[in-house]
C-alpha positions in Angstrom: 53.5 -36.9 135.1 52.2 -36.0 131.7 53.5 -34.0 129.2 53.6 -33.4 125.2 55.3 -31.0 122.8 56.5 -30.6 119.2 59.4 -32.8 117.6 59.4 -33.0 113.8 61.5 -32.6 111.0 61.6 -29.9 109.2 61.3 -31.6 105.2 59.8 -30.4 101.9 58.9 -26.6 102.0 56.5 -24.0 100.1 57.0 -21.7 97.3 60.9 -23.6 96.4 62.3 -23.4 93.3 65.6 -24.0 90.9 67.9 -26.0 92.9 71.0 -28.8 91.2 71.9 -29.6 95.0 72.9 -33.5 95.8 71.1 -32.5 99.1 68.4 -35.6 100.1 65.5 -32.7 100.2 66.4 -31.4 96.8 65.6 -32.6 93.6 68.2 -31.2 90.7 67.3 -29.3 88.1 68.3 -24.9 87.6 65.3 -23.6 86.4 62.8 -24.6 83.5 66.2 -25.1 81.4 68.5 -27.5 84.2 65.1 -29.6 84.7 64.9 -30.5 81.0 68.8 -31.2 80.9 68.3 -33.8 84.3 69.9 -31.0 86.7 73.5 -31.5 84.4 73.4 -27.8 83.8 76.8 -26.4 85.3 79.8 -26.4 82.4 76.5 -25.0 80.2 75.0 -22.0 82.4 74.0 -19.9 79.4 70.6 -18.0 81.6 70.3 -15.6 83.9 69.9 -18.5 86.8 73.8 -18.8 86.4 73.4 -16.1 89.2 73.1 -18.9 91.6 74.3 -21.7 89.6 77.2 -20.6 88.1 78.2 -16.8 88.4 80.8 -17.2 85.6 78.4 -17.8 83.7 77.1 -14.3 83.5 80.2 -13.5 81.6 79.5 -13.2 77.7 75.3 -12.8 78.6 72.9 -10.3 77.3 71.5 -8.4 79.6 68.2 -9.9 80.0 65.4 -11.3 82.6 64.0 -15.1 83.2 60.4 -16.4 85.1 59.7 -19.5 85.7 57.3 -22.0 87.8 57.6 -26.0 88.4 54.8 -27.6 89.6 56.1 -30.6 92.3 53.6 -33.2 92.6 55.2 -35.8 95.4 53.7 -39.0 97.0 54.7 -40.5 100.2 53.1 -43.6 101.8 54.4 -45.4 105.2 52.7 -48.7 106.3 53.3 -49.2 110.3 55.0 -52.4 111.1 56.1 -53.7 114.6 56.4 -52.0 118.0 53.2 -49.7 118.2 51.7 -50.8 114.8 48.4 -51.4 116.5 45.9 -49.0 118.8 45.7 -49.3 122.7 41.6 -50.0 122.3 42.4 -53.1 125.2 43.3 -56.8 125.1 45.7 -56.9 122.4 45.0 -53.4 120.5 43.4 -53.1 116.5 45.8 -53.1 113.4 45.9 -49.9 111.4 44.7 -50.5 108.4 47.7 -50.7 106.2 49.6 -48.0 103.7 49.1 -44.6 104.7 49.7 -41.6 101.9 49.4 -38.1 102.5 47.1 -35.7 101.1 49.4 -33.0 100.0 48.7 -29.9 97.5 50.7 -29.5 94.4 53.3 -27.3 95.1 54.0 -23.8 93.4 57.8 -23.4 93.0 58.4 -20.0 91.3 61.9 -18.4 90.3 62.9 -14.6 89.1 66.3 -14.0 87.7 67.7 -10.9 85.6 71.8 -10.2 83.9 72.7 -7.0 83.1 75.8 -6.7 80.5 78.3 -4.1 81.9 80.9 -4.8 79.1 81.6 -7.5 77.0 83.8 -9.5 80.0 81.6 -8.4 82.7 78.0 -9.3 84.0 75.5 -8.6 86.8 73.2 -10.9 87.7 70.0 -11.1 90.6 68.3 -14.1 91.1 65.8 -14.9 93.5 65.5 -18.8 93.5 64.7 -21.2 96.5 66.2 -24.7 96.7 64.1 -27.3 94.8 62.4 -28.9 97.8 60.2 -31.6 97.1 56.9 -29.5 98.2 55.2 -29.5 101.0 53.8 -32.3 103.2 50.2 -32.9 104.8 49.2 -35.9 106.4 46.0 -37.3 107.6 45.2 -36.5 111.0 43.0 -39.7 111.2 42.3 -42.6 109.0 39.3 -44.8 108.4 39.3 -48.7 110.1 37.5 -50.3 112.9 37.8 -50.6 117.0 37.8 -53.2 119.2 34.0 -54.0 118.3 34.4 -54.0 114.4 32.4 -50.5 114.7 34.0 -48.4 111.7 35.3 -45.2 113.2 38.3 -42.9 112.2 41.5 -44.4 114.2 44.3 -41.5 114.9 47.0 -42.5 111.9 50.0 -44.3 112.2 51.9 -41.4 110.6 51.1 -38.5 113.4 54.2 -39.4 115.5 56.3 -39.1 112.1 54.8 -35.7 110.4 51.1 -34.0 110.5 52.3 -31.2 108.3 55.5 -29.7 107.0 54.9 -26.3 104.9 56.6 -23.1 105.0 58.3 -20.1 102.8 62.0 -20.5 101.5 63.8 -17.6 99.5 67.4 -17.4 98.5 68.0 -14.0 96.7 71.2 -14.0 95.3 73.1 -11.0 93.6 76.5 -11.9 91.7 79.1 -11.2 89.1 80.9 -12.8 86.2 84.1 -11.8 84.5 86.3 -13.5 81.8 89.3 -12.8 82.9 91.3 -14.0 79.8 89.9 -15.4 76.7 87.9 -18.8 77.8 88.5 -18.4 81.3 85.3 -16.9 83.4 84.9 -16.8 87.0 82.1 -15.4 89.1 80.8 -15.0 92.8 77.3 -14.3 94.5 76.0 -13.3 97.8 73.4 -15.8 99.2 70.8 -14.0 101.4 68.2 -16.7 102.4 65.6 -16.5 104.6 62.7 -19.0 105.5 59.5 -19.6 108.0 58.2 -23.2 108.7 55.4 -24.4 110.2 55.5 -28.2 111.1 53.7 -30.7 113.1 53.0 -34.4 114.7 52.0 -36.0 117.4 53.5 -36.7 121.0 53.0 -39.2 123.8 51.5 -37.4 126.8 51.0 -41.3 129.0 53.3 -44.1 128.8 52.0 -47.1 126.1 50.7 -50.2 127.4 52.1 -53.4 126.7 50.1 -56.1 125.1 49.5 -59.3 127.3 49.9 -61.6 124.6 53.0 -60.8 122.9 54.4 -57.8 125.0 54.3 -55.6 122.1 53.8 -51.9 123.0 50.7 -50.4 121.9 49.6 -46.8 120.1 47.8 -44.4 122.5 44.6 -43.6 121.4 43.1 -40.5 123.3 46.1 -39.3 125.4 48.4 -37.8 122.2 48.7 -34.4 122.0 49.2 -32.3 118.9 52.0 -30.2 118.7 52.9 -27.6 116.1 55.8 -25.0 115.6 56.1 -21.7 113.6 59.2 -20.6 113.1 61.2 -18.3 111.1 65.0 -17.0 110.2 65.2 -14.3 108.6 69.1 -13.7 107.5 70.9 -17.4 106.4 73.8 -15.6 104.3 76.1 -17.5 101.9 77.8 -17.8 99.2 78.4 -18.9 95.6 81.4 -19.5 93.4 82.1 -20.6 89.8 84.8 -20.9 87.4 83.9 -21.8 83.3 86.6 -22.3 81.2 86.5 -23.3 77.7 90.0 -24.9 76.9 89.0 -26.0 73.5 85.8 -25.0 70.8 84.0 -27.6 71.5 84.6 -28.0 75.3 83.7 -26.2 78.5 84.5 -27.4 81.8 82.2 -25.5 85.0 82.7 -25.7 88.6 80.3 -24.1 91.5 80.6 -24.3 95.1 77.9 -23.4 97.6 77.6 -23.0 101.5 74.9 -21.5 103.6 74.4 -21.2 106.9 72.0 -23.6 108.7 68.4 -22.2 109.3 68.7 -21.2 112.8 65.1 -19.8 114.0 62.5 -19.1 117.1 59.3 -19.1 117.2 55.8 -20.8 118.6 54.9 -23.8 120.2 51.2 -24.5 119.6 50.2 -28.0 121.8 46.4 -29.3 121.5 45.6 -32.0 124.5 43.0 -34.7 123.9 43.5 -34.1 120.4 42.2 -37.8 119.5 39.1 -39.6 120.0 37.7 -43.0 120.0 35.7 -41.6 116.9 38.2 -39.3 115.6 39.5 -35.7 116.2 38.3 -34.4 119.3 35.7 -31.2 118.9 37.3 -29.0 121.5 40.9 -30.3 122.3 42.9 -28.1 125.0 45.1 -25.4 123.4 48.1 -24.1 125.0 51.1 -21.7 123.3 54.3 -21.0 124.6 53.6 -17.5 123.1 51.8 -16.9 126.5 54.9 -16.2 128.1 55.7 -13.3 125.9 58.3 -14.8 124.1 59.3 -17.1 120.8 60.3 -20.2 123.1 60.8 -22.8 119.9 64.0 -23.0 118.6 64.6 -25.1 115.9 67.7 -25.8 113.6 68.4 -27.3 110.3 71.4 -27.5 108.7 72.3 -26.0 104.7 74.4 -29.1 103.2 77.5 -28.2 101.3 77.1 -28.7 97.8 80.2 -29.5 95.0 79.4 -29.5 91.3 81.7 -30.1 88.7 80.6 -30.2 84.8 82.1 -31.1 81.5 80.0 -29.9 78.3 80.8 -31.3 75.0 79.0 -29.2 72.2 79.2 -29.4 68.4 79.4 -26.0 66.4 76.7 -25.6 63.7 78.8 -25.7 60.7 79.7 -22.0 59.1 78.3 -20.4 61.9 81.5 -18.6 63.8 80.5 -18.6 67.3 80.5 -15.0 69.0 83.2 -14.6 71.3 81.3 -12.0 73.7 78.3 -13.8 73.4 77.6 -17.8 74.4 73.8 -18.5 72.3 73.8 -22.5 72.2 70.4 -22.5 70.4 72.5 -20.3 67.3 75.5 -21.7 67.5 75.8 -25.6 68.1 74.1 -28.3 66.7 74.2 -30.4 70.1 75.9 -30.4 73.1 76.2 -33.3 76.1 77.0 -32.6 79.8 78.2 -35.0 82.0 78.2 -33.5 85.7 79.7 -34.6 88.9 78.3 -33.4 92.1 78.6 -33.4 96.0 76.3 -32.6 98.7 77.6 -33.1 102.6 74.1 -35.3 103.9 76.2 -36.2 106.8 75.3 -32.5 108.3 71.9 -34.2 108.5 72.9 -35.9 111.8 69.7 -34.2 113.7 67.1 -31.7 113.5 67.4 -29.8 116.7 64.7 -28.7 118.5 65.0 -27.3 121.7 63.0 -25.5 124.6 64.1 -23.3 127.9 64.3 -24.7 131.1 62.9 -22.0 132.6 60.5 -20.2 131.9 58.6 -23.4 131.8 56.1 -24.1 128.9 53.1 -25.9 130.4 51.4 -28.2 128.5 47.5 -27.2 129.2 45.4 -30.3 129.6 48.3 -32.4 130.2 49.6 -31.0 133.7 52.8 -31.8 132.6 55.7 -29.5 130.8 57.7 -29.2 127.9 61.0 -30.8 128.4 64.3 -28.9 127.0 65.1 -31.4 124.2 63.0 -32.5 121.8 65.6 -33.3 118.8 64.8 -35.5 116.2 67.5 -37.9 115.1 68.2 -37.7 111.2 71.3 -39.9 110.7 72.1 -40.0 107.2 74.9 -42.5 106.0 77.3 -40.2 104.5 77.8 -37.6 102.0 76.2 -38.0 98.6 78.3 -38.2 95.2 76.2 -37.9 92.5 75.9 -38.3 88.5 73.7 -36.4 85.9 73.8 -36.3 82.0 72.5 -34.2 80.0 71.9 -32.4 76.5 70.1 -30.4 73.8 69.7 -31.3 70.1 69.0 -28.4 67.9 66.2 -28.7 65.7 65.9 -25.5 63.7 69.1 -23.3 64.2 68.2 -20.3 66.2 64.1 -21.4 66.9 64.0 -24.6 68.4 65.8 -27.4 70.7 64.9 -30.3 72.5 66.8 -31.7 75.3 66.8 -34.3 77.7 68.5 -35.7 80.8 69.2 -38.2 84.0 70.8 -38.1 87.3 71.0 -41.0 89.7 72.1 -40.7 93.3 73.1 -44.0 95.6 71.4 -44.2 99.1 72.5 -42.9 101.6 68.9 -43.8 104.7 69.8 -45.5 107.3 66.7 -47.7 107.6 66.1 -47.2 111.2 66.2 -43.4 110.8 63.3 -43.3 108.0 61.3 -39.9 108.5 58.3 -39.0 106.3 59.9 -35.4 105.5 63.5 -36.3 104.4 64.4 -39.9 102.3 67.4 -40.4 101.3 67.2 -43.4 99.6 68.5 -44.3 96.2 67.1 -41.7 93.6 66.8 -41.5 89.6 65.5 -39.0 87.8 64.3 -38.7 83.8 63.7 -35.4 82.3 62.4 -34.1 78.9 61.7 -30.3 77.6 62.3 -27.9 75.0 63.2 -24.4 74.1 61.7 -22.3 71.3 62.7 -18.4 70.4 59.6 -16.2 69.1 62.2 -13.1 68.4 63.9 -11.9 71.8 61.5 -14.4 74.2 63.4 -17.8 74.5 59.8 -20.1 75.5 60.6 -23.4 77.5 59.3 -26.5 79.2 60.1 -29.6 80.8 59.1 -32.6 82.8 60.9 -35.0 85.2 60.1 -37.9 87.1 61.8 -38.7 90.2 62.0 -42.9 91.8 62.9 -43.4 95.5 63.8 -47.1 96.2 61.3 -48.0 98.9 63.1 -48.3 102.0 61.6 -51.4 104.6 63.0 -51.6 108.4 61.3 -54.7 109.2 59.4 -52.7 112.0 62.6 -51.7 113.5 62.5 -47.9 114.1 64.9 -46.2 116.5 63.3 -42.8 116.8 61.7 -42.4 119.8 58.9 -39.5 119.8 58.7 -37.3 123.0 56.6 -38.9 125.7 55.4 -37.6 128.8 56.4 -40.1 131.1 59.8 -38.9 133.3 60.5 -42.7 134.0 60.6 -43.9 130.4 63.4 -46.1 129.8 66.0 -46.3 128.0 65.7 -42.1 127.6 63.3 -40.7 129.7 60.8 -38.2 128.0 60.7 -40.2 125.2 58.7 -43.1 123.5 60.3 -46.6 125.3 59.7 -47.9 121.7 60.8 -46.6 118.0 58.0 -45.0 116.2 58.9 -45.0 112.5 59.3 -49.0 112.2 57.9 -49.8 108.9 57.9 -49.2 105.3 58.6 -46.0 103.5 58.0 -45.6 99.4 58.0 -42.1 97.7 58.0 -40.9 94.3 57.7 -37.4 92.5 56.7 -35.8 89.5 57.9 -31.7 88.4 56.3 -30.2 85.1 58.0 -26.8 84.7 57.5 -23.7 82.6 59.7 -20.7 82.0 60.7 -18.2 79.9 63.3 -15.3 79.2 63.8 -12.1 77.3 67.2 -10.6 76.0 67.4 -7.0 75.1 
């Protein structure tokens, strides 16, 4: 019997932007502002991206709008190493040819925010501001080595079972409301409407592998993979924000923001292309099959919206004879410095599995294949726990009321199980380093900032426990799956986000 279909992860998206989330897909960092200060940005909350980030923080704002774009530039290599590490082209197979990186665009991660002052104690505030996702993935369908003969040819790449292509669309538009309720004492809440559409894809098993003579090592198809893509999308994930800000002395505030979000839940297409891969390459004319044909959205896929904690402490210094305003919170007039140190909590153990699943009935045939789509094609995420995190950050002051400069960190401990590694999600030990600046040309507040992000590289010897979808009923231990792991290897990622922005009080 043969079959193939669709099982990837659904990782970095398109068009994300201002996120502080411990979440493993997220990097932290609210806006032009939060990525200069290293994501520790909570206790401070002084734009109009406290909409989302801290809706107490609208409190004491003038009303006033915010724009802003970061720029995520992310690399991600994965070298191949035991069970299926070399192509079925007979005898014992051929090596890939090592460390394979993909090929993926900068990413675009715009955010839109406005505060409108009602009195002095009350604010409004809309954002629209997707999570900081690390951008969007692209992976070479083939990559350049040599068969059996030492002709050079383009072999099918040892990533396609992992992750062809992970893109999509991801908006959170937020509408909230700060009030002080006594002097020092703010508290806010926002309604979360998120929506998203993904398109991701790999590689299936449409045969069972054969087994090398020599070693009994399983061996990489080479002409009977299929490629399989999805399209998906949810259009309503509601949620919810809250915040509390409370300044118990002048010199100290103290934030606190809460948010959860229901899981994207979506339907859509499955797109399957038999005989994708050649000896030489990508076939010309591979066999396409939809499970549109039946006149439904037959893919559904889910993805859960971690839970994420974040508690701040701010420690600023008040310029010296300048009173500051007690309706009105202007760091860049009014202190000298100020340093946040900020706690934060994401639940990663909701990333247990990406569910992807299929009807019995109708059945989706797989065209070229003569086989079907089986109902579960779930793809096993396993991540170690939930995250604690650290960041620290500040701004000096430069010239009172024009110019500041600030900087930041944020480290968070691993949390990959090593046998789980995916090319869309690592969660891995992360640090971050971030620089930027502000400067005030009369009511526009001008700002940029740069951060670097280091995952520690994360090496399973070659022993992968994620089986890809396979074709073969009889496949043991699980049948419809790979009788090996497909991600054994070696994982390393790193990323770099430049990010401008700018705001305008009236």
């Amino acid at each position: 019997m043969r079959f193939a279909r669709g099982s990837m992860v659904a990782g970095a998206l398109c068009f994300a932007s201002a996120a502080q989330a411990t979440d493993v897909q997220q990097f932290p960092g609210q806006g032009t502002q939060g990525l200069g200060r290293g994501g520790a940005w909570v206790a401070r909350a002084t734009g109009p991206l406290a909409t989302y980030y801290n809706p107490a923080g609208l409190a004491g704002q003038l009303t006033g709008v915010t724009a802003d774009v970061a720029l995520a530039i992310t690399n991600t290599c994965f070298e191949r190493a035991g069970q299926g590490s070399r192509l079925d082209f007979g005898g014992d197979g051929v090596p890939y040819p090592g460390e394979v990186c993909d090929d993926s665009p900068v990413q675009p991660l715009p955010s839109l925010g406005g505060v409108l002052r009602v009195t002095e104690r009350l604010g409004l505030g809309l954002m629209v501001a997707p999570p900081t996702l690390y951008g969007a993935r692209s992976f070479p369908d083939t990559v350049a080595g040599k068969n059996a003969i030492g002709i050079d040819v383009q072999l099918p790449a040892p990533t396609r079972y992992l992750l062809l292509e992970s893109k999509g669309i991801v908006l959170n538009t937020t509408l909230g409301a700060g009030f002080e309720l006594m002097d020092d004492v703010r508290v806010g809440a926002g309604f979360v409407w998120g929506l998203a559409s993904y398109t991701l894809a790999n590689a299936n098993q449409s045969v069972a592998p054969r087994v090398a003579a020599s070693d009994g090592l399983y061996l990489d198809p080479v002409t009977s993979d299929v490629r399989a893509q999805i399209d998906v999308s949810d259009l309503f994930m509601p949620g919810f924000v809250v915040g509390v800000l409370v300044s118990p002395h002048p010199m100290l505030d103290v934030g606190l923001r809460v948010k959860a979000q229901e899981a994207f839940d979506g339907r859509g297409d499955l797109e399957t292309r038999a005989n994708y891969w050649s000896p030489n390459g990508v076939s010309k004319d591979p066999v396409v099959g939809s499970s549109s044909e039946s006149g439904e959205d037959l893919a559904h896929f889910r993805l859960p919206n971690p839970l994420e904690v974040q508690v701040g402490v701010r420690f600023h210094l008040p310029r010296e004879g300048t009173a500051a305003k007690d309706d009105e919170r202007d760091p860049l007039e009014d202190d000298v410095f100020d340093v946040e140190i900020d706690l934060s909590y994401a639940r990663n153990s909701a990333y247990d599995a990406a569910r992807l699943r299929f009807p019995e009935s109708p059945i989706i045939l797989v065209k070229g294949t003569g086989g079907r789509v089986p109902q579960n094609g779930d793809v096993p995420l396993r991540m170690r726990g939930d995250t604690l995190g650290l960041r620290v950050g500040g701004d000096v002051t430069v010239i009172p009321g024009t110019l500041a400069l600030r900087a930041g960190g944020w480290y968070e401990p691993d949390v990959q199980r090593p046998e789980s590694i995916q090319l869309s999600m690592l969660g891995s030990r992360r640090i971050g380093v971030a620089l930027g600046g502000q400067y005030r040309l009369g009511p526009v507040d001008l700002e940029a900032a740069a951060m670097h992000v280091m995952f520690a590289d994360v090496d399973n010897a070659g022993r992968g426990r994620t089986r890809v979808v396979s074709g073969d009923a009889t496949t043991q231990p699980t049948p419809f799956r790979s009788p090996y792991g497909i991600n054994g290897g070696r994982i390393s990622q790193s990323s770099t986000i430049v990010s401008l922005g700018g705001t305008m009080r009236f």
